[in-house]
TORPA-4810 file (N, C-alpha, C, O; in nm, 3 decimals):
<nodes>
NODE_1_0.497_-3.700_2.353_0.610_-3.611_2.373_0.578_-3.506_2.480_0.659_-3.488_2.571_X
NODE_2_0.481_-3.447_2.476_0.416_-3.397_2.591_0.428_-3.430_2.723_0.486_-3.372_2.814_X
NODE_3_0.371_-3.523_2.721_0.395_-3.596_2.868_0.558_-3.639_2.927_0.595_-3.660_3.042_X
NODE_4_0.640_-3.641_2.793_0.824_-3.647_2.778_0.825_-3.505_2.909_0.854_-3.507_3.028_X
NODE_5_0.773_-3.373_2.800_0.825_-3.253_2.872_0.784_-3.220_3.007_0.852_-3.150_3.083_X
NODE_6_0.644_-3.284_3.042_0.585_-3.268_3.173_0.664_-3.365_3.314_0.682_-3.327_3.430_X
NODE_7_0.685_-3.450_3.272_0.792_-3.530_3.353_0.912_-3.465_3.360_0.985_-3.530_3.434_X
NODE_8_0.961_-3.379_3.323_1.087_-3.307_3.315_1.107_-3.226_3.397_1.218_-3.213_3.448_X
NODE_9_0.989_-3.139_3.434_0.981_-3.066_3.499_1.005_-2.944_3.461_1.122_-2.921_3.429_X
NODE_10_0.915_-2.840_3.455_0.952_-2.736_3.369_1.022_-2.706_3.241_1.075_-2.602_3.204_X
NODE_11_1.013_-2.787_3.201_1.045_-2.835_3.031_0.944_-2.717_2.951_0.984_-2.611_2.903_X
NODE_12_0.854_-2.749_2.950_0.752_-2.643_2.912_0.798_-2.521_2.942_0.829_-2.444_2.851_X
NODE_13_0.810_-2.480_3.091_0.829_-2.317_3.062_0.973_-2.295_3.063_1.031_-2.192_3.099_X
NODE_14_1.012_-2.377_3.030_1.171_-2.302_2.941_1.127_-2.275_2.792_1.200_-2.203_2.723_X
NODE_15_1.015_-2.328_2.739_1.025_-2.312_2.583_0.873_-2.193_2.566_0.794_-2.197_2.471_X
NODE_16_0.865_-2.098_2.681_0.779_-2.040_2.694_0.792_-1.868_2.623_0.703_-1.789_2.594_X
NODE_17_0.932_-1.859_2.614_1.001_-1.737_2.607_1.003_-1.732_2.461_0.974_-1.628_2.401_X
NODE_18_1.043_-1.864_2.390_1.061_-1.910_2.257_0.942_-1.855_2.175_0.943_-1.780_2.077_X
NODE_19_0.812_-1.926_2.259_0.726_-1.903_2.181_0.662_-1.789_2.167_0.597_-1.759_2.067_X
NODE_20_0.676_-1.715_2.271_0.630_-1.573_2.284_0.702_-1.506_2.187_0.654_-1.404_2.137_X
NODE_21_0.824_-1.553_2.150_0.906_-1.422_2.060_0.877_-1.455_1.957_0.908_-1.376_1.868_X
NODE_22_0.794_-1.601_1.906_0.782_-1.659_1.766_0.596_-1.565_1.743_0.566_-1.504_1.641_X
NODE_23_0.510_-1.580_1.856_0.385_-1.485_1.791_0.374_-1.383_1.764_0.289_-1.341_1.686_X
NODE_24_0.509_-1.277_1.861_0.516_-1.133_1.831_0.549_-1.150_1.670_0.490_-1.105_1.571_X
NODE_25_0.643_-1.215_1.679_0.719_-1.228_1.563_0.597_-1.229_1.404_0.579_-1.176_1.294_X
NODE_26_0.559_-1.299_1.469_0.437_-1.311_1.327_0.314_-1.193_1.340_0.267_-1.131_1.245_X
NODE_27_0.285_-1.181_1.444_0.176_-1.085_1.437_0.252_-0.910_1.418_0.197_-0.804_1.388_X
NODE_28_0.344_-0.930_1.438_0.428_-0.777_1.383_0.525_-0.791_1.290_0.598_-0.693_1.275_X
NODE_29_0.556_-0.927_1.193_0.666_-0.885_1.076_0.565_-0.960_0.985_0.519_-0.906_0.884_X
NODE_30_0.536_-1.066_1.018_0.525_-1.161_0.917_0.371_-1.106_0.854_0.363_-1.049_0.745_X
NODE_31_0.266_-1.132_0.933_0.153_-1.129_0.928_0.131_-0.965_0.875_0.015_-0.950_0.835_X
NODE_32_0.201_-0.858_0.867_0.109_-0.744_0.770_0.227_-0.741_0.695_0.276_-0.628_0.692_X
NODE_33_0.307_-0.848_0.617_0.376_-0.818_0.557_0.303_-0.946_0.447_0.302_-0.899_0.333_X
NODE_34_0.252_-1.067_0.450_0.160_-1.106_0.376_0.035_-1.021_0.346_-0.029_-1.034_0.241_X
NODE_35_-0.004_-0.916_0.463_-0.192_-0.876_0.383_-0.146_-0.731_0.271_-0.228_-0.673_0.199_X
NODE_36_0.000_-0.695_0.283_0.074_-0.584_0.221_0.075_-0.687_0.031_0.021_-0.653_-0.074_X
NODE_37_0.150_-0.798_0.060_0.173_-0.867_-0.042_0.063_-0.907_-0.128_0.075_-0.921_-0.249_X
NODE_38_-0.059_-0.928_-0.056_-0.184_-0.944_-0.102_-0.254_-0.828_-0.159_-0.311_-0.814_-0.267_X
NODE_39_-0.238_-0.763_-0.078_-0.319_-0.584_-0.181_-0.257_-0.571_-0.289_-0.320_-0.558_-0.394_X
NODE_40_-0.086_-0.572_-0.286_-0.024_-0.559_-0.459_-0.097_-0.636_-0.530_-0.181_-0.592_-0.609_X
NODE_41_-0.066_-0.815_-0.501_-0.130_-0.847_-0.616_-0.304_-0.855_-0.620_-0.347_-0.914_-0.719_X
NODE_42_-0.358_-0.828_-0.569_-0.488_-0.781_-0.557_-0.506_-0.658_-0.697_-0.596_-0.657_-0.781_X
NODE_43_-0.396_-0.569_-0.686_-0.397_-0.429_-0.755_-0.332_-0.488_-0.864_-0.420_-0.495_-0.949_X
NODE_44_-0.235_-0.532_-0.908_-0.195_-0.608_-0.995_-0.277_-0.678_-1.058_-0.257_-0.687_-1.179_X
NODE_45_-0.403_-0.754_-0.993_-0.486_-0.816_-1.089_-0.624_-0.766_-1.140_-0.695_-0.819_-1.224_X
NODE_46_-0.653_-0.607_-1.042_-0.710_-0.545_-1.126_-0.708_-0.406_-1.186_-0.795_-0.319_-1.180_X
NODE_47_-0.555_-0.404_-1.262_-0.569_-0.350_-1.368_-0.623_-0.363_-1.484_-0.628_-0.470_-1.544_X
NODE_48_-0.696_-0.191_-1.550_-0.694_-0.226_-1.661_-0.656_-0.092_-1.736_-0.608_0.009_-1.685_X
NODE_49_-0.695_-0.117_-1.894_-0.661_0.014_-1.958_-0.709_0.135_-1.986_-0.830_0.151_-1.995_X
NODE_50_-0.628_0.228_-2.001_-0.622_0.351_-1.961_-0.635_0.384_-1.800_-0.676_0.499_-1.782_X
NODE_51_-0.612_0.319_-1.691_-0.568_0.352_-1.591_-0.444_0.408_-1.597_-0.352_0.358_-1.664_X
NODE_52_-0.431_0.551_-1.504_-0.284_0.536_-1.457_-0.242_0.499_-1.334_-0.303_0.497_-1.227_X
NODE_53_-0.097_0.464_-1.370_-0.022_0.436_-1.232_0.137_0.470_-1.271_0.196_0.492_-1.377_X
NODE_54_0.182_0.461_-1.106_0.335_0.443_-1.141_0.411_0.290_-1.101_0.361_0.189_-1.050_X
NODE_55_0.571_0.322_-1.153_0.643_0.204_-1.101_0.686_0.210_-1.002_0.655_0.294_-0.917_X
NODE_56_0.786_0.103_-0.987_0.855_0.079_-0.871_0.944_0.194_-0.875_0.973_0.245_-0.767_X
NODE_57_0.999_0.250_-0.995_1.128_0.312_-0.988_1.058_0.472_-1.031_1.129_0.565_-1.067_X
NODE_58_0.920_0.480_-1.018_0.893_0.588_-1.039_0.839_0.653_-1.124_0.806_0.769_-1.101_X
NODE_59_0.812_0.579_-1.272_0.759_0.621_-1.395_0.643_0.616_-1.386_0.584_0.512_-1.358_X
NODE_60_0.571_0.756_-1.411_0.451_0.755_-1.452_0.375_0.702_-1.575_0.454_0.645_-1.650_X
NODE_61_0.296_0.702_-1.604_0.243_0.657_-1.695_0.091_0.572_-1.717_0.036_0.517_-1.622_X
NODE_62_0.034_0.572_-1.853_-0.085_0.503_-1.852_-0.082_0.391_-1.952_-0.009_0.381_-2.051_X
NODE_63_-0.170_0.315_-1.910_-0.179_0.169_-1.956_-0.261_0.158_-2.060_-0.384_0.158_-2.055_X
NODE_64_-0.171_0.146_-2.185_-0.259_0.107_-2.330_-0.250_-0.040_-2.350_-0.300_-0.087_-2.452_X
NODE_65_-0.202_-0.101_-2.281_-0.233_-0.250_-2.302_-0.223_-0.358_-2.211_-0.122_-0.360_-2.140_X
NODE_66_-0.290_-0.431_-2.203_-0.243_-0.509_-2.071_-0.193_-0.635_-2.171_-0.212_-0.637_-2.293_X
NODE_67_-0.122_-0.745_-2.086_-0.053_-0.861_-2.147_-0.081_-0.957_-1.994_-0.139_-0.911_-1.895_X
NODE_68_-0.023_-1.103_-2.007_-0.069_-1.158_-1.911_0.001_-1.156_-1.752_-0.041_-1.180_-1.639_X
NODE_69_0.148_-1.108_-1.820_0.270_-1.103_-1.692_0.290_-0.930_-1.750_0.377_-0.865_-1.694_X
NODE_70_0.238_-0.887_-1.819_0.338_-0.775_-1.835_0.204_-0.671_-1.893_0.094_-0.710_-1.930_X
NODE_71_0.262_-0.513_-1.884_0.152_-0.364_-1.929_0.294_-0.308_-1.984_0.412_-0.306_-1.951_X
NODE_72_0.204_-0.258_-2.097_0.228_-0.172_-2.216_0.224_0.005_-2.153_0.110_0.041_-2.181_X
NODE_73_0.276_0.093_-2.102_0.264_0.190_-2.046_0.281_0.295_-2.154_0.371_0.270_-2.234_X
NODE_74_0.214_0.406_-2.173_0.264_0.502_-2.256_0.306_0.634_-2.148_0.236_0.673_-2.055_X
NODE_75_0.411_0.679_-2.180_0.519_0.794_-2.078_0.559_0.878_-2.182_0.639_0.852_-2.272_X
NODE_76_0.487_0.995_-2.158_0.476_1.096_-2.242_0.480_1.063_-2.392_0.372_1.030_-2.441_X
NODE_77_0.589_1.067_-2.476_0.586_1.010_-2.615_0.602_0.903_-2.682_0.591_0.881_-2.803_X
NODE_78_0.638_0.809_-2.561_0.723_0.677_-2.568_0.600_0.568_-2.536_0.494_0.603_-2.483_X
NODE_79_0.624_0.455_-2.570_0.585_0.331_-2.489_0.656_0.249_-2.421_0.758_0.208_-2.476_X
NODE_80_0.627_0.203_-2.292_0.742_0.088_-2.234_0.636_-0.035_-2.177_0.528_-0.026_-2.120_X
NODE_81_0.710_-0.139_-2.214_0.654_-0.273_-2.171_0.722_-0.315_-2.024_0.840_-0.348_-2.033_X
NODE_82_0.665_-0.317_-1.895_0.691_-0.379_-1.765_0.593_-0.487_-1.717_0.475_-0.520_-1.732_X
NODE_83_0.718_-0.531_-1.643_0.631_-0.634_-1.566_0.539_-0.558_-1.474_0.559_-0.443_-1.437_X
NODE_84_0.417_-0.648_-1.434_0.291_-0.607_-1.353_0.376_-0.599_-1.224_0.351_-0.511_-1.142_X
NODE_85_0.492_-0.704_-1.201_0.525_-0.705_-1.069_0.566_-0.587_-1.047_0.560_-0.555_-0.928_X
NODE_86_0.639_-0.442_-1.179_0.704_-0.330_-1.117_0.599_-0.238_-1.098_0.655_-0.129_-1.084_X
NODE_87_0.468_-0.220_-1.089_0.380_-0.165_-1.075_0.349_-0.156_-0.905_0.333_-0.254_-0.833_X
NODE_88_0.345_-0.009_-0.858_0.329_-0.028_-0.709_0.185_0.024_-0.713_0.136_0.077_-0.813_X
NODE_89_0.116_0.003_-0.591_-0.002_0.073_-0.577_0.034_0.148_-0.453_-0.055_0.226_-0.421_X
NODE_90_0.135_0.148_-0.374_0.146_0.259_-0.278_0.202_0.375_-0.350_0.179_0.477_-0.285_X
NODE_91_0.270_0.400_-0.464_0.314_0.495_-0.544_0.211_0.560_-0.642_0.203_0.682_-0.658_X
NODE_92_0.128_0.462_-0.710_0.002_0.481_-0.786_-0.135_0.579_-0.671_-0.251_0.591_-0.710_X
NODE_93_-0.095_0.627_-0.558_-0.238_0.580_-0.465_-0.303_0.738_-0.508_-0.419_0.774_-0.486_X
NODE_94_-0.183_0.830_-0.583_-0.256_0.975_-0.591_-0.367_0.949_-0.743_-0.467_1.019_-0.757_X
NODE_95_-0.331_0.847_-0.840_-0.422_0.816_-0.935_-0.509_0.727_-0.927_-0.563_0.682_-1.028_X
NODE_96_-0.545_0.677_-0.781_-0.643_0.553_-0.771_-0.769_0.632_-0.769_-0.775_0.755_-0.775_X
NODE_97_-0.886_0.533_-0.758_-1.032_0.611_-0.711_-1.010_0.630_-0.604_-0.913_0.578_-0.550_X
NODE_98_-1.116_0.734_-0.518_-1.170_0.738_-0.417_-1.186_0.673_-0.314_-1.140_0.709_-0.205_X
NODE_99_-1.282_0.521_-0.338_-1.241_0.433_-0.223_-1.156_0.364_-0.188_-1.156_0.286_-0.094_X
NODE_100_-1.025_0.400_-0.303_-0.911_0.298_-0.256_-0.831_0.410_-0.162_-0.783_0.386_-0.051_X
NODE_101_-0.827_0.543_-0.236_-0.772_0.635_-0.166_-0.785_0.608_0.011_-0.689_0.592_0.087_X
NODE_102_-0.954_0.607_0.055_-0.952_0.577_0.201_-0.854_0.529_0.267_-0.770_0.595_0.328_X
NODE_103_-0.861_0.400_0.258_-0.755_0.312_0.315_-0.629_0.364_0.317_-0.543_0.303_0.380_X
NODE_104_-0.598_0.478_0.253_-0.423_0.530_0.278_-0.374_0.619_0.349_-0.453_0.713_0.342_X
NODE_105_-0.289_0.646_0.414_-0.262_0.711_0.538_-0.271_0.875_0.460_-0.214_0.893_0.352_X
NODE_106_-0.335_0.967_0.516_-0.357_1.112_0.492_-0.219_1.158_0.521_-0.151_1.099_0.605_X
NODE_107_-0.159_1.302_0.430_-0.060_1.363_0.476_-0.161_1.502_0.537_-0.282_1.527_0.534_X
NODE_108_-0.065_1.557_0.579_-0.138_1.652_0.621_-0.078_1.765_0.548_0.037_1.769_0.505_X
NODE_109_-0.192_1.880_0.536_-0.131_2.007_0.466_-0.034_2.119_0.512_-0.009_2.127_0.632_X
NODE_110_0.028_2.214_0.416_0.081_2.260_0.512_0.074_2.337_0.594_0.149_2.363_0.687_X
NODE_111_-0.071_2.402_0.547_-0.129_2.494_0.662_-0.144_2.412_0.747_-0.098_2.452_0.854_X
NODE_112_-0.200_2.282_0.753_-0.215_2.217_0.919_-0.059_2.219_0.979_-0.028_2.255_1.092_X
NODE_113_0.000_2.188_0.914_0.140_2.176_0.973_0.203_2.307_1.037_0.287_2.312_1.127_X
NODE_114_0.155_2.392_0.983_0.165_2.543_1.032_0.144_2.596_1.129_0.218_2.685_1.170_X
NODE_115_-0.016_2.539_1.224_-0.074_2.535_1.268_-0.044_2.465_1.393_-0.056_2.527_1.499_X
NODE_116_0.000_2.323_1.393_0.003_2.216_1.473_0.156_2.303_1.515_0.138_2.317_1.635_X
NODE_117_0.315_2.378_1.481_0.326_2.370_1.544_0.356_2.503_1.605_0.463_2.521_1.662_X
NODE_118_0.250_2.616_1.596_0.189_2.760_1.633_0.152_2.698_1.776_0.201_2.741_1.880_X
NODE_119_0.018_2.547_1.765_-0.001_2.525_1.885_0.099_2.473_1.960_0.077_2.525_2.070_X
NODE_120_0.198_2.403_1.973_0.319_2.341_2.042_0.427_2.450_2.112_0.479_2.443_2.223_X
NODE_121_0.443_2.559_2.004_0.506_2.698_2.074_0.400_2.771_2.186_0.444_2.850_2.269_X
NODE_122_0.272_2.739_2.180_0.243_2.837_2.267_0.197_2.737_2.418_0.135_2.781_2.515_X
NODE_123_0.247_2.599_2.398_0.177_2.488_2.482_0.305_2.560_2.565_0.302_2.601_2.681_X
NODE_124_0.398_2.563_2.487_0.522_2.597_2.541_0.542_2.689_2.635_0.607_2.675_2.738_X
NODE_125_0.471_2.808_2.590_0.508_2.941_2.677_0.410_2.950_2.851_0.428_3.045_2.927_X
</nodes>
């Protein structure tokens, strides 16, 4: 088939544009949107109990039981049973350890913020 498109004559670089928009395509949607999908369930599979975390929709809470698809959460006086899938770890990341903390983007305080833009007014003057 190759040799089809080379006899054609520029057959090839008409389908050159195609493919360029198909690697961006993966190396900027696709591709950190699988290693994103992989850390959940990465974090998903190692929970355990008495960790806390939150959900998807925001509930805090800690884990008195694990199950095989699903955690037992206790929220303040209550217990609720969710799926592992509603468990985020980008929402959980202020109750993770330390070295998971690394890996997450820093906010900054608000004295830095105070600061950063004290310097911008006076870049100004």
């Amino acid at each position: 088939m190759l040799y089809l498109l080379l006899q054609a004559g520029g057959g090839i670089q008409q389908f050159l544009p195609l493919l360029l928009v198909l690697v961006v395509m993966y190396f900027f949607f696709f591709r950190p949107q699988m290693k994103k999908q992989k850390e959940e369930r990465n974090f998903q599979s190692s929970l355990s109990k008495g960790m806390r975390v939150v959900t998807n929709s925001g509930i805090h809470g800690k884990i008195l039981e694990l199950q095989e698809s699903a955690v037992i959460l206790e929220v303040e006086n209550a217990r609720l049973k969710v799926n592992k899938s509603a468990l985020s770890k980008e929402q959980s990341k202020e109750y993770l350890p330390e070295e998971d903390k690394k890996n997450a983007p820093k906010k900054k305080s608000k004295s830095k913020e105070e600061e950063d833009k004290k310097d911008k007014k006076e870049a100004k003057s």
